[in-house]
N, C-alpha and C positions, 0 to 999 in steps of 0.2 A: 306194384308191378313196375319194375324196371324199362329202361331204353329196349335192350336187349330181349328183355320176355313179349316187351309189346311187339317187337318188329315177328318174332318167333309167333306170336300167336295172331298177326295180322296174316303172315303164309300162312297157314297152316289156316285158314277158313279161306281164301283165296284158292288154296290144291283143294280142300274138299269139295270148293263151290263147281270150281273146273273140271276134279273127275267123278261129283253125282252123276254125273249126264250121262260119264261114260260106263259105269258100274250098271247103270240103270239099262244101258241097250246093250251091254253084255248079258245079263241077266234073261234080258227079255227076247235077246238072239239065241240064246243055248248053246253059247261058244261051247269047246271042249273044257276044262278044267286047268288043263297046263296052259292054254294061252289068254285062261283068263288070269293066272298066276303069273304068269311072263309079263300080262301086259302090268300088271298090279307091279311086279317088281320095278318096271321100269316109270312106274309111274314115280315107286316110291323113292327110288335113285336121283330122280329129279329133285324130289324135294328134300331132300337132304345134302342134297347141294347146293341148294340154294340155301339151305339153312345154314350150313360149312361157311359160307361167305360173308365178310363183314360189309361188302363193299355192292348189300343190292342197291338195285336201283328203285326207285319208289318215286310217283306219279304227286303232282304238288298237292296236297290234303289228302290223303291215301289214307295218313295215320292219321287218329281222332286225338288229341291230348284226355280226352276220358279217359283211355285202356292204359294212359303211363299214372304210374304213382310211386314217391319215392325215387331213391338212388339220385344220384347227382352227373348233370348234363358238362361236359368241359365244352368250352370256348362259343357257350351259346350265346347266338343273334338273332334278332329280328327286324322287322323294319324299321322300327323306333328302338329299339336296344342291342347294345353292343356291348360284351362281356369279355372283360380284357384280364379281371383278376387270376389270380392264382390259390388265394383262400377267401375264407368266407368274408365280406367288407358288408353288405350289407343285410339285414335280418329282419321280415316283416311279422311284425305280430298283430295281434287284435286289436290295440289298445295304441299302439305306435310302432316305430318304425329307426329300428339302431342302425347308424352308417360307423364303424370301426372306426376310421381314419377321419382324413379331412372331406368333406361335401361341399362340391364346388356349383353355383349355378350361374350359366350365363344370362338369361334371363332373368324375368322377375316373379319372385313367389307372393302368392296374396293368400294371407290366411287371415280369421278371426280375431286371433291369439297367439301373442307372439311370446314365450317364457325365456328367459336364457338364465343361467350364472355368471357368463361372462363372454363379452363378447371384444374386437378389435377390428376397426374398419378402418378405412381412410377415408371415405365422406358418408356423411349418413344423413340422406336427403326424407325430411317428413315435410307434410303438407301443414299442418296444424301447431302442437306444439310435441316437447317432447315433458314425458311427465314419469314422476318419481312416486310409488305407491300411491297412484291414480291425480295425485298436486301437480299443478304444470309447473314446474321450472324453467321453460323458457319456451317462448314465442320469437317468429321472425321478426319481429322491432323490438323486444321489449323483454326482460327477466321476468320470472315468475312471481304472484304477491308472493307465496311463499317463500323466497330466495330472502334473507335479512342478513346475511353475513357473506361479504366476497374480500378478495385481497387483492382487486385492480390497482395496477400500477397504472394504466394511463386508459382515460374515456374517449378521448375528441374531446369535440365541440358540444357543451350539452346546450339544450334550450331552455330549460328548468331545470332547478334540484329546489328537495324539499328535504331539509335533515329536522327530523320530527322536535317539537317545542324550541330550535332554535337558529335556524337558516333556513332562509327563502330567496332562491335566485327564481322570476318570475317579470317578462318585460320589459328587461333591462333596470332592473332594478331588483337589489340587495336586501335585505332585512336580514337584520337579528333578531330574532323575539317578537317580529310581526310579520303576516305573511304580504301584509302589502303599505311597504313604507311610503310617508308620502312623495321623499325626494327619491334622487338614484340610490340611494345608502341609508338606511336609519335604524337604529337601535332603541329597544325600548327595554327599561329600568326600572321596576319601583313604579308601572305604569305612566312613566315618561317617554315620551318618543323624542329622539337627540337627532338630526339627518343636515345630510349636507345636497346639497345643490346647487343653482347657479340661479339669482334675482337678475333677468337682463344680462348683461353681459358682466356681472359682477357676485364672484363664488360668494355663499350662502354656506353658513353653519348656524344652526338655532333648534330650538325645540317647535313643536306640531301645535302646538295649545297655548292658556296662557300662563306656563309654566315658568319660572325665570330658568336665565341661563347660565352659568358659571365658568370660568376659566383657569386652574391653577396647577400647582404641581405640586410633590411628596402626598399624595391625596387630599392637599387641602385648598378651596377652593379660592381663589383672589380678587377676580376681577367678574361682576356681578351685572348683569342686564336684567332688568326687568320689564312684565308684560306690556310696560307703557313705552318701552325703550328708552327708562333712564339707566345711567351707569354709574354702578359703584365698587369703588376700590376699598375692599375689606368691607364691605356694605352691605349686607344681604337685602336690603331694601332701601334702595337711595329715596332721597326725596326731592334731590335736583338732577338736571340732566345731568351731571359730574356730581359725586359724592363720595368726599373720601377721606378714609378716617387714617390720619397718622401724616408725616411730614407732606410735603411736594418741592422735586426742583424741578425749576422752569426757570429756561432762557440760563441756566450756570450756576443760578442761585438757590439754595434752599428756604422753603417760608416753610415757620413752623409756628405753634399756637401756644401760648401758656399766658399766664399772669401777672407774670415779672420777666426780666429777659434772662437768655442761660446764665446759669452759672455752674454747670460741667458741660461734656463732651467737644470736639475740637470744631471749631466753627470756621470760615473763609469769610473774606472782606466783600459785605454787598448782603452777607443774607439777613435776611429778616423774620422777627417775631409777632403774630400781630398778636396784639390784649384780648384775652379770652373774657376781661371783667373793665371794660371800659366806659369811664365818667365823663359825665361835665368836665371842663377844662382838665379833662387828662388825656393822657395820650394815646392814639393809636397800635403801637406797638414800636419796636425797635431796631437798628438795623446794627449790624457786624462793622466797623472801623478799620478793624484792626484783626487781622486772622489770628485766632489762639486757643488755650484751653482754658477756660470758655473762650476768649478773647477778649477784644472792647467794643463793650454796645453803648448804642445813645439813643433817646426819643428821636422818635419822628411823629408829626402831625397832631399839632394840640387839637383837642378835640374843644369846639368854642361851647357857650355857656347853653 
């Protein structure tokens, strides 16, 4: 039933409820027959004029929405709804609820379950975290465990990082290869820990244990400390506090070691050989005269009996 059929059949029980009353004491007066048909006529003129007209007037709830069904209302309102379309925008079914276009709300919607395909905001304020096939991805301080791959170009300031088997920034201090170095900086190798720090007011480079320590370059090592804090040059285990294997110049001059004194390489006046095979009344070793290839050497310091 229609706008139009309902308002037609809301008159039409309204004129019969009005002229029961009067049919009934016509009847029951024994008017004549023509002025009960005069008045019938005139009754029924009324209401077909009223029914002629789009424009009755009708009394606020008059109509019930039961008696309408069907057909479509233009420019309908109500006190909470205002219908401003011109086709159909939006369609309620059982199951859900189609809006055609865009659905705008100024308020806030709370629902159980939220589904999209795709969505575009410009802030998107959650309480908790926001989460991808049920994994958090990210939280208000902190990415999700799940997150293992980003392409940041710039953090801040971190307080920690932990890059897994091989950096540990952790209390102001560094590690490679261990999460907690003993100095500000240490690297562990081969289960070596190497770190630097500061002993008193004087910088510190050494190993954690009592591991020696080495120093050199083209990867090969030179100058050699060990657990007891002797040093050796070309030494991997000195056995004096200085130990060193191959020439020495000190103070200009070069000392060096053999059996007999040089006889190649270019020598300077002042350096010295000392006797790696030294006797009884023999000598000490030798010293340079004369700069040359070899040059001129001569004893020095008889050795007494």
């Amino acid at each position: 039933m229609n706008l139009e059929e309902a308002l037609q059949k809301s008159i039409e029980d309204k004129v019969i409820k009005a002229t029961k009353a009067y049919f009934d004491r016509l009847v029951s007066e024994n008017y004549t027959l023509s002025e009960r048909v005069k008045w019938a006529e005139n009754k029924l003129n009324e209401t077909l004029k009223k029914l002629s007209s789009k424009n009755n007037d009708f009394k606020d709830g008059e109509i019930s929405g039961d008696k309408i069904e069907g057909g479509t209302i233009k420019k309908f309102s109500s006190t909470g709804i205002k219908d401003s379309a011109d086709s159909v925008r939006l369609t309620i079914l059982n199951d859900k609820v189609i809006a055609e276009k865009n659905f705008e709300v100024k308020g806030t919607i709370q629902v159980k379950e939220l589904l999209y395909s795709k969505a575009t905001c410009n802030d998107l304020d959650v309480k908790n975290s926001v989460r991808i096939d049920g994994y958090e991805v990210l939280w208000k301080d902190r990415l999700g465990n799940i997150v293992t791959k980003s392409k940041l170009k710039e953090v801040g300031v971190l307080e920690e990082l932990n890059v897994k088997d091989t950096l540990t920034v952790f209390k102001n201090k560094v590690g490679v290869n261990i999460i907690e170095p003993t100095g500000p900086f240490g690297v562990v190798d081969h289960a070596v820990e190497t770190y630097i720090a500061t002993k008193g007011d004087t910088g510190f480079i050494g190993t954690s244990g009592s591991n020696p320590f080495a120093i050199g370059t083209g990867g090969e090592p030179t100058l050699y400390i060990s657990h007891d804090n002797k040093v050796g040059i070309k030494i991997k285990k000195p056995k004096a506090d200085l130990d060193v294997a191959g020439d020495i110049r000190f103070q200009g001059q070069t000392h060096t070691y053999n059996s007999q004194s040089p006889t190649s390489g270019n020598w300077s006046k002042g350096d010295i050989c000392w006797n790696t095979e030294p006797v009884p009344t023999g000598h000490l070793g030798w010293v340079c005269v004369k700069a040359g290839a070899p040059g001129t050497w001569k004893t020095i310091f008889t050795i007494g009996d």
